[in-house]
C-alpha positions in Angstrom: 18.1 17.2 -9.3 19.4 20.0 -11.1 16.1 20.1 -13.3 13.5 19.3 -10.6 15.2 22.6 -8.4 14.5 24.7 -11.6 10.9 23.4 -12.2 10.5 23.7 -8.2 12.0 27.9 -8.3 9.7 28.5 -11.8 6.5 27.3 -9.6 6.8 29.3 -6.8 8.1 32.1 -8.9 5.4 31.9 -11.0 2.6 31.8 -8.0 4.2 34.2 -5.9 4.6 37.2 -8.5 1.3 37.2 -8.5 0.4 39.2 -5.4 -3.2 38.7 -5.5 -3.2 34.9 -6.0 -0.5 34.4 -3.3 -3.1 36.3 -1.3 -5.9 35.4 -1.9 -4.9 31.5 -1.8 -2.8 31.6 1.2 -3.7 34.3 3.8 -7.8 35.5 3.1 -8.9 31.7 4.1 -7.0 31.8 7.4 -8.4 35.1 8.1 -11.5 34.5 7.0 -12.0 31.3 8.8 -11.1 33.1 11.9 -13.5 36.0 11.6 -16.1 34.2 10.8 -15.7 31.5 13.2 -15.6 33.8 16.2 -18.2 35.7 14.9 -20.6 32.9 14.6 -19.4 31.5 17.8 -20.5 35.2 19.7 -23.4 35.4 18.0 -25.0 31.9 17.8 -24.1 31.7 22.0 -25.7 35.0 22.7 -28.9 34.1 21.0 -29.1 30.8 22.9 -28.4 32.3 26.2 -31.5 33.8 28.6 -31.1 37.1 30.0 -29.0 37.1 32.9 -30.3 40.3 34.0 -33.8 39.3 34.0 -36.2 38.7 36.7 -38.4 35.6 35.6 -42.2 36.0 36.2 -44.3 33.1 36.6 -47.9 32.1 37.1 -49.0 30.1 40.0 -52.0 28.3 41.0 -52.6 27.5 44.7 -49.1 28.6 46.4 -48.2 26.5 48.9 -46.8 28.2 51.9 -43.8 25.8 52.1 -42.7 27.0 49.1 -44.1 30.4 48.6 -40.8 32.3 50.6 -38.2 30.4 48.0 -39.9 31.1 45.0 -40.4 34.7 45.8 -36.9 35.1 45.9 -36.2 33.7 42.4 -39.0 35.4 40.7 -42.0 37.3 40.0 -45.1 35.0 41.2 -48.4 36.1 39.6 -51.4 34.5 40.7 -53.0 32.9 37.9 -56.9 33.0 37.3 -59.4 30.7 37.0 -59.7 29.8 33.3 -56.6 31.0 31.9 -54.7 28.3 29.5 -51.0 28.2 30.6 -50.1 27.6 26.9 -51.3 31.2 26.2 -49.7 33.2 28.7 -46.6 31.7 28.2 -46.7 32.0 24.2 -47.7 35.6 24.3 -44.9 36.2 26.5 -46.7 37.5 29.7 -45.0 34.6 32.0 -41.9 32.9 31.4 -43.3 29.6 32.9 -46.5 28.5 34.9 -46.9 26.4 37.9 -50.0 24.3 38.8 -50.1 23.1 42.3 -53.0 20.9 43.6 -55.1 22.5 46.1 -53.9 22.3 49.5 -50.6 21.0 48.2 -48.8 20.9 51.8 -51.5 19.2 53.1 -51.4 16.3 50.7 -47.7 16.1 50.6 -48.1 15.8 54.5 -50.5 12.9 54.0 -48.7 11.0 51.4 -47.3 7.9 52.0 -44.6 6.7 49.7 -45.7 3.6 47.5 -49.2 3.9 48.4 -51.5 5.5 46.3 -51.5 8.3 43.7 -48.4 11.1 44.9 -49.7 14.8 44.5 -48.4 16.2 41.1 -47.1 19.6 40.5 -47.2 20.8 36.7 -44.6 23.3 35.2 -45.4 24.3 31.7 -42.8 26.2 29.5 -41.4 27.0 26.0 -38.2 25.3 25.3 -37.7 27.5 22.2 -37.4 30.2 24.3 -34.0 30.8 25.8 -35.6 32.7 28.9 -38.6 30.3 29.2 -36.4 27.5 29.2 -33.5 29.0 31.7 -37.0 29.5 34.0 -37.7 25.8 33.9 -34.6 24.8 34.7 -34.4 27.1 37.6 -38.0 26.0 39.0 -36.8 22.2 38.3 -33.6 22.7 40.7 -36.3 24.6 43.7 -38.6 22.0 43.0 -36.4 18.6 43.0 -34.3 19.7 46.2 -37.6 19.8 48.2 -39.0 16.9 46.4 -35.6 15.0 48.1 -36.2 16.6 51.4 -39.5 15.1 51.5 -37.8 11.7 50.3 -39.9 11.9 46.9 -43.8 12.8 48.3 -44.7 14.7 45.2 -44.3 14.3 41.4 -43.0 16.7 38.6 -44.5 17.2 35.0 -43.0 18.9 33.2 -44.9 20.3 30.1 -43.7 22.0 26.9 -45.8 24.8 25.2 -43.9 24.3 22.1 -46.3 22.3 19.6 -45.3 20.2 16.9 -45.4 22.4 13.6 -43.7 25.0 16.0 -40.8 22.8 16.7 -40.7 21.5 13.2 -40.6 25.3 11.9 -37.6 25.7 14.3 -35.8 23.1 12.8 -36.3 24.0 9.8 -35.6 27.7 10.2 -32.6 26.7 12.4 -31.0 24.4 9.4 -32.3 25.2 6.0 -31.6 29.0 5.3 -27.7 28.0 5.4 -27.9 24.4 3.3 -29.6 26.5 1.0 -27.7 29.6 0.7 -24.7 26.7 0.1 -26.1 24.5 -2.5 -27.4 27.5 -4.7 -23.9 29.5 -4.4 -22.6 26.2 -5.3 -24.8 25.6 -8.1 -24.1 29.4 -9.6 -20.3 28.9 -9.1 -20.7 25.8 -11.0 -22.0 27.6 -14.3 -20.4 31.2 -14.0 -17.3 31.1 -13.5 -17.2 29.7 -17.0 -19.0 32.1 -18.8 -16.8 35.1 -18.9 -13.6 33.5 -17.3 -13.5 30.7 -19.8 -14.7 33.0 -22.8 -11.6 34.4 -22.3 -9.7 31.6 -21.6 -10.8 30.0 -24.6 -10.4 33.3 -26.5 -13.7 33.7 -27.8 -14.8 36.5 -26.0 -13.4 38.5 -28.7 -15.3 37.1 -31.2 -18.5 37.4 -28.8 -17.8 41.1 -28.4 -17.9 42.0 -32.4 -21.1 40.4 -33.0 -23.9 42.8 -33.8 -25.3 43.1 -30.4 -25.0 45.3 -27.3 -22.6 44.9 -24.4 -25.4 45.2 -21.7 -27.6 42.7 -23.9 -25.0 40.6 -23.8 -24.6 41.2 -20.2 -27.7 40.5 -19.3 -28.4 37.7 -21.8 -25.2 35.8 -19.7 -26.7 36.6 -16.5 -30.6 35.7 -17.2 -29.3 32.3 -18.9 -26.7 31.5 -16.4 -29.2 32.1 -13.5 -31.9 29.7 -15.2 -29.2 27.3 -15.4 -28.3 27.7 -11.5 -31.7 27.8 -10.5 -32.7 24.7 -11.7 -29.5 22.9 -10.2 -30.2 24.3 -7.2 -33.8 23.6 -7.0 -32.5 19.9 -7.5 -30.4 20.0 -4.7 -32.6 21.9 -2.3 -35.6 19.5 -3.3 -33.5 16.5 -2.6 -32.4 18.2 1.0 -35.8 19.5 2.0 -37.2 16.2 1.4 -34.3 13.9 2.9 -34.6 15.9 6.3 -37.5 14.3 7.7 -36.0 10.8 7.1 -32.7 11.9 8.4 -34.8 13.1 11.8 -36.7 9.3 12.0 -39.8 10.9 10.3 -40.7 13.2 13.2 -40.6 16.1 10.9 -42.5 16.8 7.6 -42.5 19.8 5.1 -46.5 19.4 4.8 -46.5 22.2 7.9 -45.9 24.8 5.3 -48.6 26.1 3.1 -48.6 27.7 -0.5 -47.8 30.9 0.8 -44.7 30.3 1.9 -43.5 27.8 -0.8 -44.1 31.1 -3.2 -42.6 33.8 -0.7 -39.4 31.5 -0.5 -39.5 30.9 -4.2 -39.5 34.4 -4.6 -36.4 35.0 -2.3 -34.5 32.2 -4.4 -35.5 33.5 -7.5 -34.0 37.0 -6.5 -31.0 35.6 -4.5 -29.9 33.4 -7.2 -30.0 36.5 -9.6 -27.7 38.1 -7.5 -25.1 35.4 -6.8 -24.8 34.6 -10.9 -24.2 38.8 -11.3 -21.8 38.8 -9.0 -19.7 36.3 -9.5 -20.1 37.0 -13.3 -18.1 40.4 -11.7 -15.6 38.6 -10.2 -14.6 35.8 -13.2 -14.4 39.0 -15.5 -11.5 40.5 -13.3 -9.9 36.6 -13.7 -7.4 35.1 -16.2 -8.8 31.7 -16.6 -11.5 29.3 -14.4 -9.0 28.5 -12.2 -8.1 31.5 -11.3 -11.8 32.9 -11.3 -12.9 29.7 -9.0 -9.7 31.0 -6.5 -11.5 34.1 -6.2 -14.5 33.6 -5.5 -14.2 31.4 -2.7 -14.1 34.3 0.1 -17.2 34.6 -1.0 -18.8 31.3 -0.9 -17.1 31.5 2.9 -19.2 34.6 3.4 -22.7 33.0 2.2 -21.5 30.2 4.6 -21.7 32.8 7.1 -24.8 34.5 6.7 -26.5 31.5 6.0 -25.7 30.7 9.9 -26.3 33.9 11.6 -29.6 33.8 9.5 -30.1 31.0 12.5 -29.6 33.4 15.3 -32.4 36.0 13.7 -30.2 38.9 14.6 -32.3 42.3 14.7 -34.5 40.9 11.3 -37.5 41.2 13.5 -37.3 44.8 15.1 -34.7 46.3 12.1 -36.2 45.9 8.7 -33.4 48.1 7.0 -31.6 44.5 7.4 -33.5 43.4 5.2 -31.7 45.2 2.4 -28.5 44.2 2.9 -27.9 41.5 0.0 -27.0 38.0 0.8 -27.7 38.8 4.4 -31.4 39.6 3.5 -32.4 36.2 2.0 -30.7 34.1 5.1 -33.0 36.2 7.0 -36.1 36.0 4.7 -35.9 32.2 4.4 -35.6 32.4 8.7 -38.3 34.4 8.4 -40.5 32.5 6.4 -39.7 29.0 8.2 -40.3 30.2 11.7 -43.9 31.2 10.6 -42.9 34.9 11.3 -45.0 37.8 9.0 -42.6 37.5 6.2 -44.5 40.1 3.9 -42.8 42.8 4.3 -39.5 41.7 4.8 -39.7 39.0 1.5 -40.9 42.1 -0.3 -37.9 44.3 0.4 -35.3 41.6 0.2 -36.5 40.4 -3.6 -36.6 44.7 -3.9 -32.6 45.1 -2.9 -31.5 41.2 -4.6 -33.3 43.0 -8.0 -31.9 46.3 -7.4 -28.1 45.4 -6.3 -28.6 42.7 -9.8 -29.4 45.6 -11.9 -26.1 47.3 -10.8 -23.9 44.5 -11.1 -25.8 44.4 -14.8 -25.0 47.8 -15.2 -21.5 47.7 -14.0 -20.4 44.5 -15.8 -21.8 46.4 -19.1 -19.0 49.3 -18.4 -16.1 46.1 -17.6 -17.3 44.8 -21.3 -16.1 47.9 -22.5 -12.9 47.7 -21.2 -10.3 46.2 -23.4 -7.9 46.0 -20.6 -9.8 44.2 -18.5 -11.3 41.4 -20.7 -8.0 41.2 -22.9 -5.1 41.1 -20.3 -3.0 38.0 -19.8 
């Protein structure tokens, strides 16, 4: 007992006089998950929530005067014109939902008898990937079925969705992918360089790296540029496999065919550049480490924080109207990818986040040049 109570007191002595690994292991995930999880929680809600303050408008053919008081104080009716396609208005935003009624609706309602014969039909078209669209259907389907009931069922419902079938597949795919694939290539750079500085000097060889006849920032670089190669393919390999294991997982009802060349090479790009930047900085962190262990310990706030930004990349948050967001790294290819997936003009925004992944990469290159330099740094123990 005597011996195990020794072994037991060296332990903890040993992990708790080191400040920053009793920190970082204990306390940063807890506080972390916490942050992040209430984040995500605030902003993923808000994003799937219609606005509560506003008035819905929708297009109607042929209102019926039975109904004409109740929907008028629920929304905005606009008459809609001979001609117009409902898919249209509702896609460019001008209505939030359209109702067809027959002509002289109240008439063939009065008519009707249930069981016999065709009922009259009233269509109600709207875009389920739209949070206000969507809280506008829902509100028309509650007006609608109560006096369906009161009339004991003399009318139908169809309800029609805008949203087409490349549109819903781009949702999904913008909704899911940005984050599985911020994960597997974080994972796949972790993989690879944690051990290239961080085991160098576990091993002791970075000594002998350091004398040869070639210049800290080539070496640098050279590290960087091999150990991203190395990541890139790993994670191409696991992306691949994901991309093309979704539409079974979904029953075949999806298919990555909806996407063209265009933005196979815009997300290339973004991988490319994001990949380049995950390798340079955790090639930062591993320096500042002892050994892999310790370097792998580190860097695990921030595979929690591509976690992150890989989901509020779902929610779209300001990418559209802000493109300075675009610029911010990590945050900028969740975005991009979203961007690209959804079928939204990723030119722009593609183009600056590959800009800021190459420029924030160069800096890392640069600063990881000066750490080389530093005996202190690559030598303690």
């Amino acid at each position: 007992m005597k011996g195990m109570l020794t072994i037991f007191k060296k332990e903890l002595a040993r992990f708790f006089g080191d400040r920053r690994l009793a920190f970082v292991t204990i306390f940063l995930p807890g506080i972390l998950i916490y942050t992040i999880y209430s984040l995500m929680g605030t902003f993923v809600m808000s994003d799937m929530q219609a606005d509560s303050s506003l008035t819905p408008v929708v297009a109607v053919s042929e209102v019926p005067i039975s109904l004409k008081g109740t929907l008028e104080q629920i929304c905005e009716i606009l008459p809609l014109e001979k001609g117009q396609d409902p898919q249209e208005l509702i896609d460019s935003q001008e209505v939030n939902a359209v109702l067809l009624f027959p002509e002289n609706f109240d008439v063939l309602v009065e008519a009707y008898e249930v069981g016999k014969g065709v009922a009259p039909s009233v269509e109600l078209y709207c875009n389920s990937s739209d949070a206000n669209s969507y809280a506008t259907n829902e509100l028309l389907c509650s007006v609608l079925n109560t006096y369906e009931t009161a009339l004991v069922n003399k009318f139908d419902i169809t309800q029609i969705d805008t949203v087409s079938a490349e549109a819903a597949s781009g949702q999904f795919f913008a909704s899911i992918l940005p984050m599985l694939l911020m994960t597997l290539l974080y994972s796949s750079c972790t993989s690879v360089a944690t051990e290239a500085i961080a085991g160098e000097k576990e091993r002791g060889t970075i000594a002998t790296l350091l004398i040869t006849p070639v210049s800290r920032s080539h070496i640098a670089l050279g590290k960087i540029l091999a150990l991203s190669l190395i990541a890139l393919l790993a994670g191409a390999s696991n992306a691949l496999g994901t991309i093309l294991s979704l539409p079974k997982l979904m029953g075949g009802e999806l298919t990555g065919s909806i996407y063209g060349l265009r933005e196979y090479a815009l997300l290339a790009a973004v991988i490319l550049s994001t990949v380049l930047l995950m390798v340079t900085a955790i090639s930062l962190i591993s320096t500042f480490a002892k050994s892999v262990k310790e370097a792998s310990t580190m860097t695990a706030p921030l595979m929690v924080l591509v976690m992150f930004l890989g989901v509020i990349g779902m929610a779209g948050l300001g990418s559209a109207d802000n493109y300075a967001l675009y610029l911010i790294p990590l945050y900028n290819s969740s975005q991009a990818m979203t961007t690209i997936l959804s079928f939204g003009d990723a030119g722009l925004p593609v183009l600056l986040t590959v800009f800021s992944n190459i420029l924030f990469t160069l800096g890392g290159v640069w600063l990881l040049t000066k750490l080389f330099h530093s005996e202190k740094i690559l030598f303690k123990i």
